[in-house]
C-alpha positions in Angstrom: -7.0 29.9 -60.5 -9.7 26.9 -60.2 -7.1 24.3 -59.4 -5.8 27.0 -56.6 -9.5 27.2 -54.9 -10.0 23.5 -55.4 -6.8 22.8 -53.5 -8.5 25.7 -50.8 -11.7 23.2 -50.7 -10.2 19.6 -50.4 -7.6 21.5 -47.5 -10.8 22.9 -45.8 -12.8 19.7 -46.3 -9.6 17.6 -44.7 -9.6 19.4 -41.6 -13.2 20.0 -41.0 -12.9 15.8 -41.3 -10.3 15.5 -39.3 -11.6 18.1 -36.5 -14.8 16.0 -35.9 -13.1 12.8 -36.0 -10.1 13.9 -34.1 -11.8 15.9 -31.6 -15.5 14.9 -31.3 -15.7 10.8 -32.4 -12.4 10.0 -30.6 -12.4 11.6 -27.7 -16.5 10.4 -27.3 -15.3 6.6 -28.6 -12.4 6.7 -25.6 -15.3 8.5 -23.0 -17.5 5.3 -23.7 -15.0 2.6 -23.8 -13.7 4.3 -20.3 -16.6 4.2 -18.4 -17.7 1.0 -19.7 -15.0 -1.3 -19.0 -12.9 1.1 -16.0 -15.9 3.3 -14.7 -13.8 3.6 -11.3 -10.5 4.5 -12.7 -12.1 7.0 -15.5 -13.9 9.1 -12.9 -10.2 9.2 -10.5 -10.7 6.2 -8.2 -12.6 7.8 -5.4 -13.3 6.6 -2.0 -16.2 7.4 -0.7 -17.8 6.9 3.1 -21.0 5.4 4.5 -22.5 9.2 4.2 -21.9 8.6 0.0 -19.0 11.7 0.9 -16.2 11.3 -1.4 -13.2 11.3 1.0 -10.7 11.4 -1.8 -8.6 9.3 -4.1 -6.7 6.4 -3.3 -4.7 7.3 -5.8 -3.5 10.6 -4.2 -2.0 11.4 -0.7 -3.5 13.1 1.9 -1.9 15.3 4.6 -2.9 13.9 7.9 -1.3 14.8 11.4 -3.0 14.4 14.0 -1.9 11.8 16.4 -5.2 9.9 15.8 -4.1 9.5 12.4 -1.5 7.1 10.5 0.9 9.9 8.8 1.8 9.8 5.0 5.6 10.4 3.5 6.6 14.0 3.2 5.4 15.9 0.5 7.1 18.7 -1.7 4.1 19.0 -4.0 3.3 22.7 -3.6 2.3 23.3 -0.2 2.1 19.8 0.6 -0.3 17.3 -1.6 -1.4 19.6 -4.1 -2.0 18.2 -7.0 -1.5 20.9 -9.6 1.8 21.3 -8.3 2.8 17.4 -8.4 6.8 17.3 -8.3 9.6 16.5 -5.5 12.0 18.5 -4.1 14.9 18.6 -7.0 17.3 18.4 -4.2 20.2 16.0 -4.9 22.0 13.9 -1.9 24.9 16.3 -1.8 22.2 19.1 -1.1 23.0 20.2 2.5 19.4 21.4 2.8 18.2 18.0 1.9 20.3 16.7 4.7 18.9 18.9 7.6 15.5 18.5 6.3 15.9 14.9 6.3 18.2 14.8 9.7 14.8 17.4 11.4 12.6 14.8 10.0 14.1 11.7 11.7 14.0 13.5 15.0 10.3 14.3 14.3 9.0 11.1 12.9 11.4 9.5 16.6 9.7 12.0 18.7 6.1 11.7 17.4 6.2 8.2 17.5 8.1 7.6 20.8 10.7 5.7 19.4 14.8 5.5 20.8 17.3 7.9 19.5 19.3 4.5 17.5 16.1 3.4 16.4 16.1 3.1 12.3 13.0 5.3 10.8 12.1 4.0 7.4 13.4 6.1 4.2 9.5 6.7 3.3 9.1 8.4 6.7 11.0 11.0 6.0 11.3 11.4 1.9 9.6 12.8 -0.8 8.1 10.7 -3.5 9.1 12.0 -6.7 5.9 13.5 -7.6 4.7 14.5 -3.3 1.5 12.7 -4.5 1.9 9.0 -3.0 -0.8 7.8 -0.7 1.1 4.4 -0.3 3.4 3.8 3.2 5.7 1.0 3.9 4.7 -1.8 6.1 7.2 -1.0 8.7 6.1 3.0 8.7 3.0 2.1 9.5 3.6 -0.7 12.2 6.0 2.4 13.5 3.3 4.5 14.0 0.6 2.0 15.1 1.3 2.4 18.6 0.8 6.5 18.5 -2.4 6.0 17.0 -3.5 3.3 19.3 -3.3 5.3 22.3 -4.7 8.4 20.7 -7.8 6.5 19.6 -7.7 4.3 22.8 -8.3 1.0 21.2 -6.0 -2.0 21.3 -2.5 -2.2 19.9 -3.9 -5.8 18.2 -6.7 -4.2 16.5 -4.9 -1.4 14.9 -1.9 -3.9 13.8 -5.1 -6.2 12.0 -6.4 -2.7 10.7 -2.5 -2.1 9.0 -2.3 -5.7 7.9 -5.8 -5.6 6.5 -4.9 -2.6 4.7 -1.7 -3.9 3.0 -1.9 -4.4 -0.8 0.7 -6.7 -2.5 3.4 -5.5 -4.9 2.4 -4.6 -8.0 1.8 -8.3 -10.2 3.5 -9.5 -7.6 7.2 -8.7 -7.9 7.4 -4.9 -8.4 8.1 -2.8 -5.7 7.7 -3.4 -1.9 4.2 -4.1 -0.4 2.7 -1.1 0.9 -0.1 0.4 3.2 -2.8 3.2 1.3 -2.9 6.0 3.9 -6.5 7.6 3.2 -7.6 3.8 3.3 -6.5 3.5 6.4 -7.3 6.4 8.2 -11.1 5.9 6.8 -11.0 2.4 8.1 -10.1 3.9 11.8 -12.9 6.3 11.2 -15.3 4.1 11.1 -14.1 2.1 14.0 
């Protein structure tokens, strides 16, 4: 019977051990380390404006439409850029509802943006990103819709192109992916023109 309580000690000793290490020290250790050496990225990589407002993250899209605005790609992240709800569509490209929405979108993205009926719209226009979260638009998108914005804000065609080429970031280490255009970024940049 002592060897069976013994055994009932070293067990309860073991996890008591193991529940401050594993759930106070560590977790305190990795807090440290995190806003030490990556304080932005630990506390979500916010923007913030001249007013000290946080704006958002430029890790996460934003829905914008109004014409003053650049737009993002579609979302299918819960009612649009919700972020407990990160996830895309699940529709396949045999899905005939994926079609229309995609065909309605063209004829949106053309209309909004005053552009001909042959004209090619860029896939990111008018497709989810796999998780409806990405605040990143391709280079052509946003050239696409520089001219909309432009006239909405009434400033030159020139400065909102520097604004879009000022606001392009490289591809990742330099070879992966396409280079792309943060949308929050640049909205906030306009903002403050």
């Amino acid at each position: 019977m002592n060897a069976f309580f013994a055994e009932i000690r070293r067990a309860v000793f073991a996890t008591l051990v193991l529940a401050v290490v594993c759930c106070g020290l560590y977790p305190l250790i990795v807090f440290a380390v995190a806003q030490t050496a990556f304080r932005d990225q630990a506390n979500g990589s916010l923007l913030v404006d001249a007013n000290r407002v946080v704006r958002g993250s430029r890790l996460l899209g934003q829905n914008f439409t109004a014409d003053n605005h650049f737009h993002p790609r579609p979302s299918a992240a819960g009612n649009g850029y919700d972020a407990a709800n990160s996830s895309g569509s699940n529709l396949g490209p045999t899905s005939q509802k994926l079609n229309d929405l995609i065909k309605d979108r063209i004829a949106q993205y053309r209309q909004e943006n005053g552009l001909g009926e042959n004209e090619p719209v860029p896939a990111d226009a008018v497709t989810a990103s796999g998780s409806g979260l990405d605040p990143h638009i391709s280079v052509r998108n946003a050239e696409l819709q520089a001219a909309r914005v432009a006239k909405a804000r009434k400033l030159p065609a020139e400065q909102v192109g520097a604004l879009i080429r000022q606001h392009t970031e490289a591809s990742q280490l330099g070879v992966l992916g396409e280079p792309g255009v943060n949308v929050l970024r640049l909205n906030l940049a306009l903002e403050e023109r």
